[in-house]
N, C-alpha and C positions, 0 to 999 in steps of 0.2 A: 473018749471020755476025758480025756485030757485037755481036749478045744473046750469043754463045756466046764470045766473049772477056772481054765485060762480067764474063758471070757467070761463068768462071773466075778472073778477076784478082780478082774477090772474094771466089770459093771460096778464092784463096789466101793473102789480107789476114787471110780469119777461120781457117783454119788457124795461120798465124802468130802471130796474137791468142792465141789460146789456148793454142799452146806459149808462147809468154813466162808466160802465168797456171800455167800446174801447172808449171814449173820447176823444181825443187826447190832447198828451201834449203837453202842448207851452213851446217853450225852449226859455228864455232868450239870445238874439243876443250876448252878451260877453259869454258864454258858447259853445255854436256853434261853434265861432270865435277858442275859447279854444281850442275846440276837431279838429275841419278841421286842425291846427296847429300842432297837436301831430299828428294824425294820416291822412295824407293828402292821403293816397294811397287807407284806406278804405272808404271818404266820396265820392267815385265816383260812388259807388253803397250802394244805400238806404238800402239795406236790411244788411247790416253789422255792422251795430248801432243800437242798441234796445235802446231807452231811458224809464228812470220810476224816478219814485220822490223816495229816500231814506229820509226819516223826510221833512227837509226845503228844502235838495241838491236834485242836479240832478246826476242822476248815467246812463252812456253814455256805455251799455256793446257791448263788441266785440264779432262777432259772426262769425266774416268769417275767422278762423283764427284757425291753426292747435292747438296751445295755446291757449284757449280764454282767455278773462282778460276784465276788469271794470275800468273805471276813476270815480269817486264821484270829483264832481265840486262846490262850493255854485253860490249861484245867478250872484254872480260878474265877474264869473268865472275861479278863483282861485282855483288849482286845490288840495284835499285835501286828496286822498288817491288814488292811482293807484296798482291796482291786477290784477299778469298776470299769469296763470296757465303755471308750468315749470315743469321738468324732476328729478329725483332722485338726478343726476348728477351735480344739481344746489348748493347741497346741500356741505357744507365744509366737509375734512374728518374728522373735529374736531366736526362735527356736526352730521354726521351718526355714529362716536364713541361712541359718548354719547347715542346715539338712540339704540345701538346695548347693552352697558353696561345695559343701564336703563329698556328697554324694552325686555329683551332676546325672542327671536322668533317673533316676531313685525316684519310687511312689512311696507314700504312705498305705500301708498294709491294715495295719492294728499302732491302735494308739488306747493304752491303758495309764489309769489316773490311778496313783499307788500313796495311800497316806499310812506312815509307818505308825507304831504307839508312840511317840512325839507327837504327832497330826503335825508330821513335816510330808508336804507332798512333792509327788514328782512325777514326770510324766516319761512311761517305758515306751518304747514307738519300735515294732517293727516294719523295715521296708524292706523294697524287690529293688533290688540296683538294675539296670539295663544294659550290658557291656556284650561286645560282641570280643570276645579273645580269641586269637590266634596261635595255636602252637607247630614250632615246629616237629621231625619226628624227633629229637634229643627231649624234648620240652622246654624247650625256650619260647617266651614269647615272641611271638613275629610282629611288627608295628605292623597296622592295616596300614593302606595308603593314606596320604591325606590327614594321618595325625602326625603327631608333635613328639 
């Protein structure tokens, strides 16, 4: 009798659990307003706006889109950071120079186009470095042969 109360007081803990997770969020009408303005071509189909709460903000991601990319909105609807997934190519050559000097054998991975509420942009870039390291068993690096 005791297996059969166990496991419904916890069939109905994970019940619970899960209604709190699909919830649905209430977006603020000036937010909304915000996004159907920026992006008028994706709010004709629902499924190309995911929204979720970042802290206090509402963060509006794009989903139907060879690029995806993010707007973070605050409640008023003021738009306070927009991220849109871009191409290598996005990148300055003053800027894959430095990537190339700094990180020798380094790929570009993800290169995202970030414009703050300024509409000052910049560009976030993660890469894979290619390094073969040697330790020895103290953990000291051991120089392979043949470097410097």
């Amino acid at each position: 009798m005791k297996k059969y109360i166990i496991v419904i007081v916890f069939g109905l803990f994970l019940i619970n659990a899960t209604a709190q997770k699909t919830e649905k969020l209430s977006i603020p009408p000036k937010v909304m307003e915000t996004v159907k303005a920026i992006y008028p071509q994706l709010m004709n189909n629902s499924n190309a706006v995911k929204w979720e709460k970042e802290g206090i903000n509402y963060k509006a991601n794009m989903t139907q889109s060879e690029y995806p990319g993010y707007t973070v909105l605050d409640s008023t609807g003021k738009v306070l950071r927009m991220e849109q997934k871009t191409t290598e190519k996005s990148l300055s050559p003053k800027a894959m120079t430095y990537l190339k000097a700094q990180y020798p054998g380094m790929t570009v991975d993800e290169v995202w186009m970030v414009t703050d509420d300024k509409s000052a942009t910049t560009y976030k870039t993660k890469i894979s470095i290619k390094h073969d390291l040697v330790f020895d068993p103290n953990g000291e690096v051991v120089k392979p042969k043949g470097s410097k």
